[in-house]
VOBA-1610 file (N, C-alpha, C; in pm, whole numbers, padded with zeros to 5 digits, always signed):
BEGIN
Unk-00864-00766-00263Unk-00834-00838-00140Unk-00893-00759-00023Unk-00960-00846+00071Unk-01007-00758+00168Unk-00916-00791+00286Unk-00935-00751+00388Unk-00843-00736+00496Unk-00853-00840+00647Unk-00905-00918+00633Unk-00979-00969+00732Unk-00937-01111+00633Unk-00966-01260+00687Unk-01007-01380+00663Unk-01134-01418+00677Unk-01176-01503+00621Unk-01287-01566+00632Unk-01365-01629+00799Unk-01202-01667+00827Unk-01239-01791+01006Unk-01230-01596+01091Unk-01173-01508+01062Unk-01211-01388+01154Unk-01231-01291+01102Unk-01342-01301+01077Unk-01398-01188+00933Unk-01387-01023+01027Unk-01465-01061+01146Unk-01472-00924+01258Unk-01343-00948+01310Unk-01168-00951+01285Unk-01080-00850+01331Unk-01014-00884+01192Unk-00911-00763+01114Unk-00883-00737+01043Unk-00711-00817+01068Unk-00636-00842+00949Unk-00543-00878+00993Unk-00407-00837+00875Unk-00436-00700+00856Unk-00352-00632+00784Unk-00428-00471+00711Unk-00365-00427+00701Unk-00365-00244+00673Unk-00341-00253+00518Unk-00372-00149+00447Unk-00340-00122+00340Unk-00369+00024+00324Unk-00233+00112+00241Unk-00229+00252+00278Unk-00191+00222+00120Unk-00278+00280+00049Unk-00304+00326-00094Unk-00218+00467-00157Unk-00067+00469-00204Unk-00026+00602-00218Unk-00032+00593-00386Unk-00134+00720-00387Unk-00243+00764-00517Unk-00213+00901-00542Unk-00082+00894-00659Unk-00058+01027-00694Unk-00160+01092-00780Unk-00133+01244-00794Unk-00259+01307-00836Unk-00155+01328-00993Unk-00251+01401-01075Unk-00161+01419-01210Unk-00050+01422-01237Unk-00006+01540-01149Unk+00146+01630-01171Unk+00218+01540-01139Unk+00226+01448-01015Unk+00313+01389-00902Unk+00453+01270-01017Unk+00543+01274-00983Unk+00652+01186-01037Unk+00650+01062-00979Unk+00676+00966-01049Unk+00690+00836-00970Unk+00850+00850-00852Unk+00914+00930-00884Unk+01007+00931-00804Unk+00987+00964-00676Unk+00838+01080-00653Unk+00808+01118-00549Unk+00690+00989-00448Unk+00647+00916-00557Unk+00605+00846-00440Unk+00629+00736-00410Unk+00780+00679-00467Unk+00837+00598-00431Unk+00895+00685-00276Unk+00979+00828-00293Unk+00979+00855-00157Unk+00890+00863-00069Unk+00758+00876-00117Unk+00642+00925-00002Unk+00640+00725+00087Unk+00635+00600-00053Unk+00657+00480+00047Unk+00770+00480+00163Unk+00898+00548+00121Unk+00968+00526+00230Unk+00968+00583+00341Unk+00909+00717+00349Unk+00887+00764+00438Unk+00750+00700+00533Unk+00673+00638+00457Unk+00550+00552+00558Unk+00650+00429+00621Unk+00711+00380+00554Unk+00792+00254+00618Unk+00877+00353+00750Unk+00953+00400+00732Unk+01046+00448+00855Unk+00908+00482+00936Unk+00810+00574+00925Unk+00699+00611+01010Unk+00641+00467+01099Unk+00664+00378+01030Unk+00544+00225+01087Unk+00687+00159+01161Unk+00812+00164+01146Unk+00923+00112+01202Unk+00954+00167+01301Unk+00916+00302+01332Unk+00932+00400+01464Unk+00833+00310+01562Unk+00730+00276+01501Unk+00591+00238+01583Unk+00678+00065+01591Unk+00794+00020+01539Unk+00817-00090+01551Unk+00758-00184+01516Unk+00696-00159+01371Unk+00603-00218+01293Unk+00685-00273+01181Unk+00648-00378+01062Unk+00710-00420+00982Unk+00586-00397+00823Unk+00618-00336+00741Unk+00560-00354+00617Unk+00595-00391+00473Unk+00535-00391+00407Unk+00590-00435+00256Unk+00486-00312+00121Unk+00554-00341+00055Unk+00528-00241-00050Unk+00485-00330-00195Unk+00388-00331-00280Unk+00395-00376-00389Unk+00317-00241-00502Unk+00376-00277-00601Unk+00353-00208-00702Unk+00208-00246-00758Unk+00101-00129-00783Unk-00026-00151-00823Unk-00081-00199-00997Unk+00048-00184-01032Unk-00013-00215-01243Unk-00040-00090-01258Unk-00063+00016-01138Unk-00094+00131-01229Unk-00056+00265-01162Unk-00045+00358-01109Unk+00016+00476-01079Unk+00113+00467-00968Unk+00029+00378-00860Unk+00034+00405-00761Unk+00134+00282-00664Unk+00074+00294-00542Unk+00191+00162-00461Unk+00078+00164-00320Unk+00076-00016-00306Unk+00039-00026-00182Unk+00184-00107-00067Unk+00136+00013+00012Unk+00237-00051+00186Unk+00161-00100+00279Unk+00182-00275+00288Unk+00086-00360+00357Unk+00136-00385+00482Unk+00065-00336+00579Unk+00123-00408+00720Unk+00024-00507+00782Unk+00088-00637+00766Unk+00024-00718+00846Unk+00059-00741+01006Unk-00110-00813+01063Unk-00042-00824+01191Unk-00127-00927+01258Unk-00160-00983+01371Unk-00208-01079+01434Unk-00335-01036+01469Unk-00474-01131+01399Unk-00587-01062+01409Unk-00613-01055+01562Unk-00628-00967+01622Unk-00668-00950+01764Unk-00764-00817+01799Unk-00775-00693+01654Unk-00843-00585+01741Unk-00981-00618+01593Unk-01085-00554+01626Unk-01191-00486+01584Unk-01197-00396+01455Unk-01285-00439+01377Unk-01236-00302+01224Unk-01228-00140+01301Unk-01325-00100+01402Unk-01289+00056+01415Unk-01157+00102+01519Unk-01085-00007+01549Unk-00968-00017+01611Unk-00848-00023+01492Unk-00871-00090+01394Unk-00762-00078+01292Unk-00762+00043+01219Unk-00914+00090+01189Unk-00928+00202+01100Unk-00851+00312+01122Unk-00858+00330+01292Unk-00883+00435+01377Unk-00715+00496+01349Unk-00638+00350+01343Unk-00485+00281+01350Unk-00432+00354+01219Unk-00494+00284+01133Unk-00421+00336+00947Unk-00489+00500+00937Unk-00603+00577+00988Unk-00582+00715+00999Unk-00521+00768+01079Unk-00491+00767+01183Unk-00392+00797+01230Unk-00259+00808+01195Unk-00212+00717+01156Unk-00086+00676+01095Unk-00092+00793+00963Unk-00168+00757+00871Unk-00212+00870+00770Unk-00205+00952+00786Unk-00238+01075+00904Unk-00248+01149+00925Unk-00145+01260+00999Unk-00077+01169+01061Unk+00081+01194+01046Unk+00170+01204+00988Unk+00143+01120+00871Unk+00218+01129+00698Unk+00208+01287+00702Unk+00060+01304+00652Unk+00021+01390+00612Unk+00057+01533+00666Unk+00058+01536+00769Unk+00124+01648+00882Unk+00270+01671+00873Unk+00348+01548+00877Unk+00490+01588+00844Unk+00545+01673+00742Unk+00460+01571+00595Unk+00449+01621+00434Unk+00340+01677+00384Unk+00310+01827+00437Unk+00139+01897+00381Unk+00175+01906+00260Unk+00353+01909+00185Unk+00312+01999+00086Unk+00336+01877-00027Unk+00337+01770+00009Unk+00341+01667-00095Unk+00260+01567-00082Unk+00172+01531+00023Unk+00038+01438+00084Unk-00029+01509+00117Unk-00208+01412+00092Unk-00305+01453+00147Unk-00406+01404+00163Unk-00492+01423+00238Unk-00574+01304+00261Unk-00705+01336+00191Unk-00713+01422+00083Unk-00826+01523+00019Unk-00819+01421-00092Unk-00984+01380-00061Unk-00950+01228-00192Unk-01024+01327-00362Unk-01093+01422-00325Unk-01087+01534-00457Unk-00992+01542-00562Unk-01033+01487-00675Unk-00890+01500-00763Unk-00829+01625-00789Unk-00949+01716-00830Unk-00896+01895-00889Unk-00755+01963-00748Unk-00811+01893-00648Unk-00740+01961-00531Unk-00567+01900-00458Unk-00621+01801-00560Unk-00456+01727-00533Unk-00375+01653-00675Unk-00378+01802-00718Unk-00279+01716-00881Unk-00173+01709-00804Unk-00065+01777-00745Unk+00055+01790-00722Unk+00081+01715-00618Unk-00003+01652-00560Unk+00032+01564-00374Unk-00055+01402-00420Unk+00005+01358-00319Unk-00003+01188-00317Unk-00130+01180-00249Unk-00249+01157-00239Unk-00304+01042-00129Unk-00280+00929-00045Unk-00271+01008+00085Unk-00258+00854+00133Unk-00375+00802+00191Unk-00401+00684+00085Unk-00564+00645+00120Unk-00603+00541+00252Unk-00605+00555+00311Unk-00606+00457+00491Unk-00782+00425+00392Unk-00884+00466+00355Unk-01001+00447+00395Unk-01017+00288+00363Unk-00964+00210+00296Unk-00991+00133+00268Unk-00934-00017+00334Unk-00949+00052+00492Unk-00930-00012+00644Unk-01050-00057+00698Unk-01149+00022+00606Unk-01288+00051+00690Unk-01368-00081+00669Unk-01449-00141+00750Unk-01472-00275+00699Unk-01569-00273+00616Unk-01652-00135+00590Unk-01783-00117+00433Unk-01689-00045+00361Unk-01559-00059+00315Unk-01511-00042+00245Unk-01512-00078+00127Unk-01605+00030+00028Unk-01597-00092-00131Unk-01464-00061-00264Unk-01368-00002-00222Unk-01278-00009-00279Unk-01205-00054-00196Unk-01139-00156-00184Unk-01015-00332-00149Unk-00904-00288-00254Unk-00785-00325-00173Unk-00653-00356-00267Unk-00667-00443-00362Unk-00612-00442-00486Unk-00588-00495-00610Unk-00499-00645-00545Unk-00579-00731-00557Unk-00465-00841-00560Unk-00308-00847-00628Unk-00247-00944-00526Unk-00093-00910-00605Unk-00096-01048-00741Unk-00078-00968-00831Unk+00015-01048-00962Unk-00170-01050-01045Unk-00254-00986-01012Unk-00353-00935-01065Unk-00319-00855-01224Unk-00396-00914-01315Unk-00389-00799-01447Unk-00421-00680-01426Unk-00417-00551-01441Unk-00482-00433-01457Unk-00534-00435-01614Unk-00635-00311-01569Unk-00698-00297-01727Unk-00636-00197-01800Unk-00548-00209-01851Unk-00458-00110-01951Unk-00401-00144-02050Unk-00355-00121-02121Unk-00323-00138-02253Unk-00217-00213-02232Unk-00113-00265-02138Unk+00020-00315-02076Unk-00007-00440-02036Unk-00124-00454-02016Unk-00166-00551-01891Unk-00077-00541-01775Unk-00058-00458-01692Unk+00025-00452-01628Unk-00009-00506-01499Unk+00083-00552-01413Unk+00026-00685-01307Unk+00029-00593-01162Unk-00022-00582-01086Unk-00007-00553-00898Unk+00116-00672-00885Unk+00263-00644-00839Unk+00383-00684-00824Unk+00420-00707-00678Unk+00397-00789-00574Unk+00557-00777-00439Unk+00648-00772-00486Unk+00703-00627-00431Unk+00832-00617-00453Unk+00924-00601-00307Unk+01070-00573-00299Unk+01136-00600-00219Unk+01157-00427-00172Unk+01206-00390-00067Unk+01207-00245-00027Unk+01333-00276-00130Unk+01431-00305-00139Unk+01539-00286-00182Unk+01571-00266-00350Unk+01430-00313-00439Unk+01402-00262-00549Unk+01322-00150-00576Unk+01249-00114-00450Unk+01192-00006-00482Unk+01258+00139-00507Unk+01341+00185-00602Unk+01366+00299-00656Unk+01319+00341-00770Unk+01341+00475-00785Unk+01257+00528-00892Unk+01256+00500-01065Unk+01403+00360-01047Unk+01434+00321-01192Unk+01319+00242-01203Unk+01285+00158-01074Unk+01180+00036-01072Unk+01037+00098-01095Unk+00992+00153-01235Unk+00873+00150-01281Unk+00712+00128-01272Unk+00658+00172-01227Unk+00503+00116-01180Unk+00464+00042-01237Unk+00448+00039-01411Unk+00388-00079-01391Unk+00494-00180-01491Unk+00599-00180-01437Unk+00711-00303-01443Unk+00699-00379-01482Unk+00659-00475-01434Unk+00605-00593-01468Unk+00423-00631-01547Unk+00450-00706-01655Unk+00297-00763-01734Unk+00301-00913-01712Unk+00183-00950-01809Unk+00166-01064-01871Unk+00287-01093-01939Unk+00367-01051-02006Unk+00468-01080-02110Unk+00595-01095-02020Unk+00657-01079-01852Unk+00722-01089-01833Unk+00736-01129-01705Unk+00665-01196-01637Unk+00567-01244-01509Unk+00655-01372-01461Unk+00703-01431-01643Unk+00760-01590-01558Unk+00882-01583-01460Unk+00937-01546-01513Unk+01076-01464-01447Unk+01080-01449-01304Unk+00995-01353-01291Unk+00953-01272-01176Unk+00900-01391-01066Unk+00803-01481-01125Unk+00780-01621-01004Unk+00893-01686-00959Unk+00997-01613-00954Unk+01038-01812-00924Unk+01156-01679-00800Unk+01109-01583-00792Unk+01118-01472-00623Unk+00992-01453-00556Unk+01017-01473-00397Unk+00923-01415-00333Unk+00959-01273-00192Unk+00987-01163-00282Unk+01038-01045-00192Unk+00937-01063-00098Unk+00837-01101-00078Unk+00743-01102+00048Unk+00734-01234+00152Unk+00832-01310+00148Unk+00864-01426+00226Unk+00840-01439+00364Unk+00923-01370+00378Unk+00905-01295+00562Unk+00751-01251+00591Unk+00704-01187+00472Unk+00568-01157+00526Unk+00443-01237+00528Unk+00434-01361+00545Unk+00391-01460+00521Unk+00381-01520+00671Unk+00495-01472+00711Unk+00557-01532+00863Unk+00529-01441+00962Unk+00518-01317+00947Unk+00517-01195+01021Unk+00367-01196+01147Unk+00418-01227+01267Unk+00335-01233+01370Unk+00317-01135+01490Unk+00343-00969+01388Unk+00335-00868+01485Unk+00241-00801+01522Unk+00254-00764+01615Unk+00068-00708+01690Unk+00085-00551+01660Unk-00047-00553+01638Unk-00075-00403+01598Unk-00127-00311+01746Unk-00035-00191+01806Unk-00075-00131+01937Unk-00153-00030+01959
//
């Protein structure tokens, strides 16, 4: 998924912050590292959502009303990143090097950038793994560390349709400052 629409391809109209644990990292830890980006984007009086990737990791999507420029959003999700990162040196980082970050999360903003060729995984997307495991919306309120990365497959998907934890975000008409 890229970030932008088709009718306003030049302004972007949602963020995606990629948290990409390195080997060592527990899923428990970056279910905390999401909550701590949510309280961070809620200070800024921002609203986001979280879905599960099919595979290590978790994207926190903030949408908002297309109105700025890709190097105005970019500028937006590193920043933001980079404050993560500053709060939590010793568990984030923005060092996309694997050898250098087994033990810390990435938080990946780059893929704000509008020649960005790695895009978020669509949601309810297969992954390629032996699980088939799906990219999930989920609700902040399931996201704990019982709730599994890759949770949900092909084999258990029907269930799961007939919720939409991302409802509100569908509706969400907040401006990015």
């Amino acid at each position: 998924m890229w970030n932008a629409t088709v009718d306003r391809i030049e302004q972007p109209d949602r963020i995606v912050f990629d948290l990409d644990p390195g080997e060592e990292v527990e899923w428990p830890q970056v279910v905390d590292a999401a909550h701590v980006l949510r309280t961070t984007l809620e200070k800024l009086g921002l609203q986001c959502w979280a879905k599960l990737t099919g595979g290590k990791g978790l994207h926190i999507v903030l949408p908002f009303l297309a109105e700025h420029g890709w190097p105005e959003v970019y500028a937006f999700s590193r920043s933001v990143a980079e404050s993560l990162v500053r709060e939590r040196p010793e568990s984030l980082t923005l060092d996309f090097a694997k050898a250098g970050r087994r033990a810390k999360i990435l938080v990946d903003y780059k893929r704000n950038h509008r020649a960005a060729v790695a895009v978020a995984v669509a949601a309810y997307s297969a992954r390629a793994n032996p699980a088939a495991a799906l990219s999930v919306p989920v609700a902040w309120s399931e996201l704990k560390p019982r709730l599994l990365p890759q949770a949900f497959s092909v084999r258990n998907i029907r269930r799961r349709l007939k919720q939409d934890p991302w409802r509100d975000f569908w509706a969400c008409k907040q401006r990015l400052r």
